[in-house]
C-alpha positions as CSV (number, residue, x, y, z in Angstrom):
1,X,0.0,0.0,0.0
2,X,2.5,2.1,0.6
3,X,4.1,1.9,-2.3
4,X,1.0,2.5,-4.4
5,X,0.7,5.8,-2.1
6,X,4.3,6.7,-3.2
7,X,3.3,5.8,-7.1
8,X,0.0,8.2,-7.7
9,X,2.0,11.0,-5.4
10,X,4.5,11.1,-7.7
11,X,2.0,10.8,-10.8
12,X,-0.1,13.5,-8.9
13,X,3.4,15.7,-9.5
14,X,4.0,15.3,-12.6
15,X,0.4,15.2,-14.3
16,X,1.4,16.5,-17.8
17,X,4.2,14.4,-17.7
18,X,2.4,11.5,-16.8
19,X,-0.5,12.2,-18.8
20,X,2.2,12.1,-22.3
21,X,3.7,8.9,-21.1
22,X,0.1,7.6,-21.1
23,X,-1.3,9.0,-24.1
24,X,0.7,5.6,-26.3
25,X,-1.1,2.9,-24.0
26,X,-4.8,4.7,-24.3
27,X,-4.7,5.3,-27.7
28,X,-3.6,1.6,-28.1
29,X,-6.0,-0.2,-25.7
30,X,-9.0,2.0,-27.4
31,X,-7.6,1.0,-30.9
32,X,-7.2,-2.9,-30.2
33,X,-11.0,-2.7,-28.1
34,X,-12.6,-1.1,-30.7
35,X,-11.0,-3.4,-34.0
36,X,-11.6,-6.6,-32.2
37,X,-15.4,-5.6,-31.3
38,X,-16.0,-4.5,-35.2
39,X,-14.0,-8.1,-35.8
40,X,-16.2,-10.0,-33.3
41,X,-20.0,-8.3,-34.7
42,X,-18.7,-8.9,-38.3
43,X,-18.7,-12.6,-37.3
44,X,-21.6,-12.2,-35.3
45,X,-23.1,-11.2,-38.7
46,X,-21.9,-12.8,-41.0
47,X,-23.1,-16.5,-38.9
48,X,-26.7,-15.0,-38.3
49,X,-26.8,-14.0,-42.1
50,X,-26.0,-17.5,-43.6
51,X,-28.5,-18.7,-40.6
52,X,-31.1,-16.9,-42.2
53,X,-30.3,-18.1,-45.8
54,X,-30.4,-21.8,-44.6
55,X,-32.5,-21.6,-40.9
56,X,-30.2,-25.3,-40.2
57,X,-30.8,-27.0,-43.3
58,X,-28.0,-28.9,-45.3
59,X,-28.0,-29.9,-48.6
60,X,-27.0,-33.5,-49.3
61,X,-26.2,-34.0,-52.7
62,X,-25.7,-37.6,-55.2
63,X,-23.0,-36.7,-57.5
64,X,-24.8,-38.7,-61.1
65,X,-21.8,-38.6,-62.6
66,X,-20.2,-41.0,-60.1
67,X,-23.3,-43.3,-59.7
68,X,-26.6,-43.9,-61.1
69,X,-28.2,-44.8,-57.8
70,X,-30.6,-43.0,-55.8
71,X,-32.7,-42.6,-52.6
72,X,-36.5,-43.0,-52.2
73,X,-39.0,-41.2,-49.9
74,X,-38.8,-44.6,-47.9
75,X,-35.2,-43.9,-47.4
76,X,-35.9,-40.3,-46.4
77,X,-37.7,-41.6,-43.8
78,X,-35.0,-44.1,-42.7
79,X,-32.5,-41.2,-42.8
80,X,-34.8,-39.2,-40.2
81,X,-35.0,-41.7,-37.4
82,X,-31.8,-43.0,-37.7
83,X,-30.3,-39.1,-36.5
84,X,-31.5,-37.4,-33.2
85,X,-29.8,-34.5,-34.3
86,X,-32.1,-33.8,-37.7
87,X,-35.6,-32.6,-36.5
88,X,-37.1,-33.1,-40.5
89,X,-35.8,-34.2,-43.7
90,X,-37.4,-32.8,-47.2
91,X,-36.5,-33.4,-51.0
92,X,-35.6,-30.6,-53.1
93,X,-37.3,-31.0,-56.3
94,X,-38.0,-28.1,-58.7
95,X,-39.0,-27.1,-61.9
96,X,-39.9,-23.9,-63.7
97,X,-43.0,-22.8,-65.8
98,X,-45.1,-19.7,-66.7
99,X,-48.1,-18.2,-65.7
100,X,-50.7,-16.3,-67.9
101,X,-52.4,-13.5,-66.6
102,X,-52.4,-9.7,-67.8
103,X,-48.2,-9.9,-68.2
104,X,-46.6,-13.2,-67.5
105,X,-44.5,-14.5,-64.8
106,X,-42.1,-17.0,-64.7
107,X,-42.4,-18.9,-61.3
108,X,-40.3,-22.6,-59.8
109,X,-42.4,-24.9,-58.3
110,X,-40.5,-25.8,-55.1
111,X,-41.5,-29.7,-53.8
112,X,-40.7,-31.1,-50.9
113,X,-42.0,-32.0,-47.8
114,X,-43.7,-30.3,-44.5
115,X,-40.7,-29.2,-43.1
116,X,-39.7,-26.8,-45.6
117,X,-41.8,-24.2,-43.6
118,X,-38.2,-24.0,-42.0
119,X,-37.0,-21.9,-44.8
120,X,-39.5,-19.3,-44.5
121,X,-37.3,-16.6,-42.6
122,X,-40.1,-14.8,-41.4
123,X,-43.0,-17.2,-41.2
124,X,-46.6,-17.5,-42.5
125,X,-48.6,-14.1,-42.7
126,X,-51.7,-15.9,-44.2
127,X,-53.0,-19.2,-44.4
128,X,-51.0,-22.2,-43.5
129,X,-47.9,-24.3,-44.6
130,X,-49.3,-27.6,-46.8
131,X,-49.5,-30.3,-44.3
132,X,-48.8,-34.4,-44.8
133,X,-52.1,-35.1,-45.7
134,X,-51.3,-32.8,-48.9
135,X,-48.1,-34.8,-49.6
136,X,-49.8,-38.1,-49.8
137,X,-52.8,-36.8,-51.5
138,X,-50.9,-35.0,-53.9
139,X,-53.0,-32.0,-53.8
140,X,-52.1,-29.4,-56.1
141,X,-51.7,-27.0,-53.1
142,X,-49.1,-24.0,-52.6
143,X,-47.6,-21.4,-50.7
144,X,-46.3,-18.0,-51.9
145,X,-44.8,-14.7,-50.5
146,X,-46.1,-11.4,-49.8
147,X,-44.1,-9.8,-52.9
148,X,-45.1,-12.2,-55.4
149,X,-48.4,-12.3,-54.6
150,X,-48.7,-8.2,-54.9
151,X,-47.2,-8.7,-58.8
152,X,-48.3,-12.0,-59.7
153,X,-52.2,-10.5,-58.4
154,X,-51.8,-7.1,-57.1
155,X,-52.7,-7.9,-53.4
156,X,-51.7,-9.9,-51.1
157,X,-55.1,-11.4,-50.3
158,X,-54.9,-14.8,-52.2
159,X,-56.0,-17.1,-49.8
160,X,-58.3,-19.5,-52.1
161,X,-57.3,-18.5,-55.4
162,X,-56.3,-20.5,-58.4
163,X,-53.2,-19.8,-60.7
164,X,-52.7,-22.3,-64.1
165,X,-49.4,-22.6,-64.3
166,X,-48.1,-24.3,-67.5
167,X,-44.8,-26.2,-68.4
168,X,-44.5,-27.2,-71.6
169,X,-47.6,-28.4,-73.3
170,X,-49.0,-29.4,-69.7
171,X,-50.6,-27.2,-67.0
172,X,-51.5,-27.7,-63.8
173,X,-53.8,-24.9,-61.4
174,X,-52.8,-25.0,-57.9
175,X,-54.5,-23.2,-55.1
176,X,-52.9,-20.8,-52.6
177,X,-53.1,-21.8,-49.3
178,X,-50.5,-19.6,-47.9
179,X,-49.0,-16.6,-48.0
180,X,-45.1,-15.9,-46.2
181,X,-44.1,-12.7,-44.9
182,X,-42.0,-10.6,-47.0
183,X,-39.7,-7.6,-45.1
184,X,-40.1,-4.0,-46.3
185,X,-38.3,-3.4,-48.9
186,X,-38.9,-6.6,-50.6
187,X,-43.1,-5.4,-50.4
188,X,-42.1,-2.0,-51.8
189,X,-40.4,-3.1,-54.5
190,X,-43.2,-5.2,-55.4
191,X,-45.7,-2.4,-55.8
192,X,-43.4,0.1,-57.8
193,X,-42.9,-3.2,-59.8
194,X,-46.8,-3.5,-60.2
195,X,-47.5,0.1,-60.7
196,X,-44.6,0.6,-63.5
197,X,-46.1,-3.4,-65.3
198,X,-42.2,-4.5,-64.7
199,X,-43.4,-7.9,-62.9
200,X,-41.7,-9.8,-65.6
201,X,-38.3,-9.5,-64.9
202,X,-39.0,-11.1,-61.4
203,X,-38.9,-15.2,-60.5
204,X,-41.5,-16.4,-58.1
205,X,-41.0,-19.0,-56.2
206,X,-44.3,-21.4,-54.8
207,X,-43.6,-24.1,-52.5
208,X,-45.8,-27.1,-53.2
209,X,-45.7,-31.0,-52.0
210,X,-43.3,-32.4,-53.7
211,X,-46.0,-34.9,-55.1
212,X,-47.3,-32.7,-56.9
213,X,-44.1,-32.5,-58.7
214,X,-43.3,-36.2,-59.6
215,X,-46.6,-37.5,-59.6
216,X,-49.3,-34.6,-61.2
217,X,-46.1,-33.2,-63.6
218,X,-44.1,-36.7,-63.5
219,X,-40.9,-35.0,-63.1
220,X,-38.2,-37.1,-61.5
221,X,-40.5,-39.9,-60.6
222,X,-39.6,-39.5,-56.8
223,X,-35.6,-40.5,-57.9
224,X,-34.4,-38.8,-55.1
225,X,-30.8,-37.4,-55.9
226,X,-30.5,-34.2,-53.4
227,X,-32.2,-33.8,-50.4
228,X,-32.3,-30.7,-46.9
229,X,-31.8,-32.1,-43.6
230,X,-33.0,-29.8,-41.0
231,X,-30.6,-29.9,-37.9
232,X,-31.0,-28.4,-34.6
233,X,-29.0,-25.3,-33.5
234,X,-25.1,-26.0,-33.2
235,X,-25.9,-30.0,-34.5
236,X,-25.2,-29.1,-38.3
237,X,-21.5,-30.2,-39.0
238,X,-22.3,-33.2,-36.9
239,X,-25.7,-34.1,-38.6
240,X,-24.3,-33.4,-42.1
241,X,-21.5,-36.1,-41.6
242,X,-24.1,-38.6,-40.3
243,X,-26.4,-38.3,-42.7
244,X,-23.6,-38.9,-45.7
245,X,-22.8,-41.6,-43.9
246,X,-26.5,-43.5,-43.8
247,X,-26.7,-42.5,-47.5
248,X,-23.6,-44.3,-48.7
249,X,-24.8,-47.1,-46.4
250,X,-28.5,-47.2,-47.8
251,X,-27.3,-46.9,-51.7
252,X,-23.9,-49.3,-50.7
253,X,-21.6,-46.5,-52.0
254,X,-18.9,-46.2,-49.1
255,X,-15.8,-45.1,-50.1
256,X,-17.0,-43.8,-53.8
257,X,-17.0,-40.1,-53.3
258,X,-20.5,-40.0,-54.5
259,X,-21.8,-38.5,-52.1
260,X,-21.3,-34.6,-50.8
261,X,-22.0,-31.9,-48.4
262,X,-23.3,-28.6,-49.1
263,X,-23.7,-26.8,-46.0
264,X,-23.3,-23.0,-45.1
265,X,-21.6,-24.4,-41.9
266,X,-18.4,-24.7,-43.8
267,X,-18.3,-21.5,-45.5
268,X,-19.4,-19.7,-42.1
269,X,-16.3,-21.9,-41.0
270,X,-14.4,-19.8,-43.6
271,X,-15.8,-16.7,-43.5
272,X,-14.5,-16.4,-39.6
273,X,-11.4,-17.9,-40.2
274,X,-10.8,-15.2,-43.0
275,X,-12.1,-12.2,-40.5
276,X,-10.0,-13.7,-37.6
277,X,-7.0,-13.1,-40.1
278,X,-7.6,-10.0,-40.8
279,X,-9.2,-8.9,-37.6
280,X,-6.0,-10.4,-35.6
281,X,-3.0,-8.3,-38.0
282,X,-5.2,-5.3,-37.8
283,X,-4.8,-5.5,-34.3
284,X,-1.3,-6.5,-34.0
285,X,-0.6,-3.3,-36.3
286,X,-2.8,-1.2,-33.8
287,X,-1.0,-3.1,-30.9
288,X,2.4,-1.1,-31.8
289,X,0.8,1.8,-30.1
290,X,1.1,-1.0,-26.8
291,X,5.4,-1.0,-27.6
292,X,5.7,2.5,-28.4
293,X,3.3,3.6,-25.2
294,X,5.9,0.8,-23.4
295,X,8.7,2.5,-24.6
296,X,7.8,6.0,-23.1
297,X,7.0,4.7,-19.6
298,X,10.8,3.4,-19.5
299,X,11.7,6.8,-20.8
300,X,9.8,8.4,-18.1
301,X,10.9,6.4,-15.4
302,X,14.1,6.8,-16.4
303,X,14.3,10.4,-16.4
304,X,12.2,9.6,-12.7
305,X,15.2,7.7,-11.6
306,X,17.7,10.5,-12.5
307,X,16.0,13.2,-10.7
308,X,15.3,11.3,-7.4
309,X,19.2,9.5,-7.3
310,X,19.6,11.5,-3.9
311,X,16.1,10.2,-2.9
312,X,17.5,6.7,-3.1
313,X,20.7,7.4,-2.0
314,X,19.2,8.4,0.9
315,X,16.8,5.9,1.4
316,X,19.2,3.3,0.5
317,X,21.7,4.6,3.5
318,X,19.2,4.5,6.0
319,X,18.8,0.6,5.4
320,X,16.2,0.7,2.3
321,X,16.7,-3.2,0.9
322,X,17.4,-3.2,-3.2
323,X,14.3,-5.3,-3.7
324,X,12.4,-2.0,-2.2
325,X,13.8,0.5,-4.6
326,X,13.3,-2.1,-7.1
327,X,9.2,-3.1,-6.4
328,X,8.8,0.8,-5.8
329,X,9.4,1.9,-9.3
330,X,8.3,-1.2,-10.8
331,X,5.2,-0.3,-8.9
332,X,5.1,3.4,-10.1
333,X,5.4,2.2,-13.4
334,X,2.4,-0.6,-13.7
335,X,0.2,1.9,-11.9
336,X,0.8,4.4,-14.7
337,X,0.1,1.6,-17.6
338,X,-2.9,0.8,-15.2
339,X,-4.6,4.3,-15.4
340,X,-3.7,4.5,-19.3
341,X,-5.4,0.7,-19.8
342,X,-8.7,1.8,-17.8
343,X,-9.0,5.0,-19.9
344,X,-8.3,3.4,-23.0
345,X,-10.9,1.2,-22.1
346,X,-13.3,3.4,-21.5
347,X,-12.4,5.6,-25.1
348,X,-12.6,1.8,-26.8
349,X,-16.5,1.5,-25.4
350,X,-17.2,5.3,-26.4
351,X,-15.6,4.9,-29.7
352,X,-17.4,1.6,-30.8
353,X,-20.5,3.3,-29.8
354,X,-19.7,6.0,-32.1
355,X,-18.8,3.4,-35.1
356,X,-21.7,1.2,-34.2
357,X,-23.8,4.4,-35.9
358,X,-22.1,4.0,-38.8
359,X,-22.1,0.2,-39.4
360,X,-25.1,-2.0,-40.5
361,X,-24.5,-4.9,-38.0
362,X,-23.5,-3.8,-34.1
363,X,-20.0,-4.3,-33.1
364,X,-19.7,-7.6,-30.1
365,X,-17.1,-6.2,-27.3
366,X,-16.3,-9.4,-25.6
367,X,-15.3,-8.8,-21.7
368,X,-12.4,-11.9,-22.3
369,X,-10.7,-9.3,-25.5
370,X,-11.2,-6.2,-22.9
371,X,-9.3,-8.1,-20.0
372,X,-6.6,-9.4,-21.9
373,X,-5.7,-6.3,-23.8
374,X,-5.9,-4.2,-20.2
375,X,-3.5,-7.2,-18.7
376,X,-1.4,-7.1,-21.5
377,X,-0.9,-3.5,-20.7
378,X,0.0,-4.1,-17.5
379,X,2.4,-6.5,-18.5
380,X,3.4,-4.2,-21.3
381,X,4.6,-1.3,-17.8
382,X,6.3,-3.9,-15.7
383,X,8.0,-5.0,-18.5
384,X,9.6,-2.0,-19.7
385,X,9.6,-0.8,-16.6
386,X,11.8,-3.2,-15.4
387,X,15.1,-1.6,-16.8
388,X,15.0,2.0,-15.2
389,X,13.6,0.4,-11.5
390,X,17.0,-2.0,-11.6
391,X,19.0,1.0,-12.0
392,X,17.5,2.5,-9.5
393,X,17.9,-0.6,-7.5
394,X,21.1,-0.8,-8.1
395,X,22.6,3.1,-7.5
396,X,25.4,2.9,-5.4
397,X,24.0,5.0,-1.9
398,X,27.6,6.7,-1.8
399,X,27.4,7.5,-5.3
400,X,23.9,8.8,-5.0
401,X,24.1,11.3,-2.1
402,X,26.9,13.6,-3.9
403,X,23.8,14.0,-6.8
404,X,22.4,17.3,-6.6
């Protein structure tokens, strides 16, 4: 305690000074603070926007032009109960066509299963999701979005109406049953679409039982060859490799390579990887504030040493132990880095408020970053203050008392 005392008195004398010798550990414990929070929301992003794209599903995919084999809906099922981690399995079949109204608009048919209701980001705003009953009935049944359903019929009130929609020489008229939400901007642009008839250069997409697809339109005839699982939060990676393996089981293809992955796990897996690159040089380069702050608190306390020689000296003579002088500047020094860290932790907070405004995804200050970067510059004072406290340590008391 006392040598704390002895520390901020002699920081309370020389406030300007001390203040200077700060300046290079605040400016770098803000800089570091605020480029690892930008780093850690730009993750925090990037994860919740490939989330939204997917909502857990992974894309299992037969490569045809390894094998000629494929699954069945029987083998869906199979798939399913065979993994805890997989809440719902659906095909992915599509295929486009047209429909005729006052302009034309091309739409893909969507067919799978129940489950797909996963995918719709922001849920049902009319009507319901086609239901198992609809699958096995092949009902020519379908759900669409807000937007579409403003320029494929210039409201969004559709519940109950029929749309032909032809492919080919064949047509089939399906009956809207739902209606997703759409966000803001997606609705707007809908209606200056409508209002200015440029409706045709949009694709609709209707999601329908997949059924419908192979059985009404006999597309595919319920060859399975790609298929979503549906995982539970955190469970994808893990789900993804079970399921490949219980497909090259089923279909006897272990070892072929037939069978892939095509999950936004792995590219979110990338994605931070990347920003952990970058994020981690940017702060090293910001970091060299850290050294150069470092290198003025042993400039400081060196000068310190030199004008208070006849303070040791006297000290010293009076029976003052060398590991005294020495844990008294060492002291003085980690107290000044301290004060610099807890202000440059405080300007990190207020400046990644400040870039928050400016950002479209909020900056993550983790309390782990903000600890270590105010340790480290603690660490960063004892070390360099370590050179000027062992000379003071060391002044000969004889030596020291003819200073003036």
């Amino acid at each position: 305690m006392e040598y704390l005392k002895s520390a901020l008195s002699s920081i309370k004398q020389n406030k300007g000074r001390s203040f200077l010798t700060m300046l290079g550990i605040i400016i770098g414990i803000a800089s570091v603070i605020v480029i690892l929070s930008i780093g850690n929301g730009m993750k925090s992003y990037v994860n919740s926007s490939l989330d939204d794209m997917t909502n857990g599903a992974v894309t299992i995919e037969i490569n045809q032009k390894k094998t000629d084999r494929y699954l069945t809906p029987q083998n869906l099922t199979t798939i399913e109960e065979a993994i805890s981690e997989i809440y719902g399995v659906s095909t992915s079949f599509s295929t486009y066509g047209e429909i005729h109204l006052k302009e034309d608009h091309i739409v893909n048919l969507l067919g799978g299963m129940p489950v797909m209701e996963r995918e719709l980001s922001d849920g049902i705003y009319k009507g319901h999701f086609y239901k198992k009953d609809d699958v096995d009935a092949a009902r020519a049944v379908g759900i669409m979005d807000q937007s579409s359903a403003i320029m494929i019929f210039g409201t969004d009130d559709v519940i109950d109406k029929s749309v032909e929609i032809s492919f080919g020489g064949r047509s089939i008229e399906i009956t809207i049953i739902g209606v997703a939400k759409s966000d803001e901007e997606a609705l707007a642009n809908a209606r200056k679409a409508r209002q200015s008839g440029e409706t045709a250069y949009y694709y609709h997409s209707i999601y329908v039982p997949y059924t419908l697809v192979t059985q009404k339109l006999g597309l595919n005839d319920e060859r399975i060859t790609s298929y979503k699982i549906y995982t539970h939060p955190g469970t994808a990676d893990e789900a993804a490799l079970r399921a490949k393996s219980v497909t090259e089981n089923l279909l006897n293809l272990r070892g072929e390579g037939a069978v892939s992955i095509q999950s936004f796990a792995s590219m979110a897996g990338m994605y931070n990887n990347i920003l952990n690159v970058v994020t981690l040089v940017v702060a090293l380069i910001a970091a060299i504030s850290l050294v150069v702050g470092g290198i003025g608190v042993m400039n400081i306390m060196t000068v310190t040493v030199t004008e208070r020689t006849r303070e040791i000296g006297i000290r010293k003579s009076l029976g003052a132990r060398t590991s005294y002088i020495l844990l008294q500047f060492l002291t003085e020094s980690a107290v000044i880095t301290l004060i610099g860290g807890s202000i440059g932790m405080l300007m990190g907070f207020i400046f990644t408020k400040i870039a928050e405004q400016f950002m479209s995804f909020p900056p993550v200050i983790s309390p782990m970053n903000v600890l270590l970067v105010v340790a480290i510059s603690t660490a960063d004072g004892l070390f360099f203050g370590i050179y000027p406290a062992r000379r003071a340590a060391k002044l000969d008391p004889i030596e020291a008392l003819r200073q003036e």
